[in-house]
C-alpha positions as CSV (number, residue, x, y, z in Angstrom):
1,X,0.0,0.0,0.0
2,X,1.1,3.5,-0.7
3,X,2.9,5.8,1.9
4,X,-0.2,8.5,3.0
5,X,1.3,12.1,2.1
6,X,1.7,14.3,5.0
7,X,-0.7,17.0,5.8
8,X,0.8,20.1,3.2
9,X,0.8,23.6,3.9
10,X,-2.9,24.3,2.4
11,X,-4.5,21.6,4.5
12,X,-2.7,23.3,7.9
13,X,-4.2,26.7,5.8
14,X,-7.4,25.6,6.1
15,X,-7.5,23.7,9.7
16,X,-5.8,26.8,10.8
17,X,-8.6,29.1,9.4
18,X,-11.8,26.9,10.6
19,X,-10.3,26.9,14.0
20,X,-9.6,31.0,14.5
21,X,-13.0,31.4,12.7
22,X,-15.2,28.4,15.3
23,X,-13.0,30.1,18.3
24,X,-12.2,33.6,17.3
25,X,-8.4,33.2,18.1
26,X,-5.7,30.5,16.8
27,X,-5.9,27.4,18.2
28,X,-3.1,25.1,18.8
29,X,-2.6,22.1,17.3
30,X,-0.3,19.5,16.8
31,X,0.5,16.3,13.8
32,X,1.2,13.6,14.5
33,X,0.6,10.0,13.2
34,X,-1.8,6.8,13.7
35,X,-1.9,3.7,13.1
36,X,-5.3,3.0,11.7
37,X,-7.6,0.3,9.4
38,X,-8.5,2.1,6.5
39,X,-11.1,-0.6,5.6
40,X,-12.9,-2.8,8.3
41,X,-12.2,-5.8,6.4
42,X,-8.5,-4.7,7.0
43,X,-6.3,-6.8,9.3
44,X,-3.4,-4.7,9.2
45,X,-3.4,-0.9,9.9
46,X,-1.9,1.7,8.2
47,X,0.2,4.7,9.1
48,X,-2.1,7.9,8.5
49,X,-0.6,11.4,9.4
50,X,-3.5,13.5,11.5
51,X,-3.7,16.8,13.1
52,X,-5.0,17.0,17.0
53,X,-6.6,19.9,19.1
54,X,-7.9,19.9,22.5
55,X,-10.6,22.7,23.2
56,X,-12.6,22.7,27.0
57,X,-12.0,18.7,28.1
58,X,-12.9,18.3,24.3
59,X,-10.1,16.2,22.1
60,X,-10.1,16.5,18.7
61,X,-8.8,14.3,15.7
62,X,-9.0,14.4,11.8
63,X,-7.1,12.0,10.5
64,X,-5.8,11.8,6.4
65,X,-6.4,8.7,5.0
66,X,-5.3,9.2,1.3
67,X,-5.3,12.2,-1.2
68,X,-8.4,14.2,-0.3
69,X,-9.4,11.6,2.0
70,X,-10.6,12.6,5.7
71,X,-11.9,11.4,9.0
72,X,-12.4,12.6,12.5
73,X,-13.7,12.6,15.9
74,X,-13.7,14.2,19.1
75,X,-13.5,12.4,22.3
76,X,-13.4,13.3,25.7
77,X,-12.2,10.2,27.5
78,X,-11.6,6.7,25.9
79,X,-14.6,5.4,26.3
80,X,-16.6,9.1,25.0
81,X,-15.8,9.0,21.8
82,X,-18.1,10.2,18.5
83,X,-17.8,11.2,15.1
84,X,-20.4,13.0,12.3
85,X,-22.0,10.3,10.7
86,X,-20.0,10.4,7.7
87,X,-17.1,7.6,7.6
88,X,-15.0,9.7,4.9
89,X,-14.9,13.0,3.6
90,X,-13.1,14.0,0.0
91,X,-13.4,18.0,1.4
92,X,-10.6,19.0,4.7
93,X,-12.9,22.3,5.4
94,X,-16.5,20.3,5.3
95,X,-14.8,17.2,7.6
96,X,-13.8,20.2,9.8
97,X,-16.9,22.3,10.1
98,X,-18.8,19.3,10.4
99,X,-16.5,17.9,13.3
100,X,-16.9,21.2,15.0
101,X,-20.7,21.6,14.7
102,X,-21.3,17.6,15.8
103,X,-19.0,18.4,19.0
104,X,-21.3,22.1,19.2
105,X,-24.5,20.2,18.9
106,X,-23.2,17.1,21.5
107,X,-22.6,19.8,24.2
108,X,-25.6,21.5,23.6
109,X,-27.4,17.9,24.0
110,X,-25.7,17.3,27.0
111,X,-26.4,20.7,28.6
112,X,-29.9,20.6,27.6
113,X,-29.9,23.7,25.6
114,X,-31.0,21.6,22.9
């Protein structure tokens, strides 16, 4: 299997951009790797580069599983963790926004606002 490309420039662009415009101020963040299965019938995992954030408790990952290939999740411990819906997005910004918004409307849930 082909070596995942690391995140470029225009995906940090973009991640970088979503975050100051969701928080009004630059968020930290930080890339790292993961070993993941990119298929479920996959036995063997595969080395995907992702960028991580933490806001409030909240944990953030989106991971790059190919050329304009994206998934995420936020988690607050181990055994917290949740996603979108969607298993794979082909667009960074709408796996971002819609990351953000599912974590928004979670909280919201939780605090009964909603």
């Amino acid at each position: 299997m082909p070596e995942i490309a690391d995140i470029n420039a225009t995906e940090k662009w973009i991640i970088e951009t979503t975050l100051k415009e969701r928080y009004g101020k630059s968020i930290e963040y930080q890339l790292a790797d993961a070993d993941i299965r990119l298929h479920l019938s996959d036995r063997d995992t595969t080395s995907c580069p992702l960028l991580y954030w933490e806001m409030d408790a909240c944990h953030f990952t989106i991971f790059k599983t190919g050329e304009k290939k994206y998934r995420c999740q936020f988690f607050y411990r181990g055994y917290q963790q949740y996603g979108t819906g969607v298993y794979e997005y082909d667009d960074l910004a709408e796996c971002a926004v819609s990351l953000l918004q599912a974590q928004a409307d979670h909280e919201a849930k939780e605090k009964g606002e909603i």
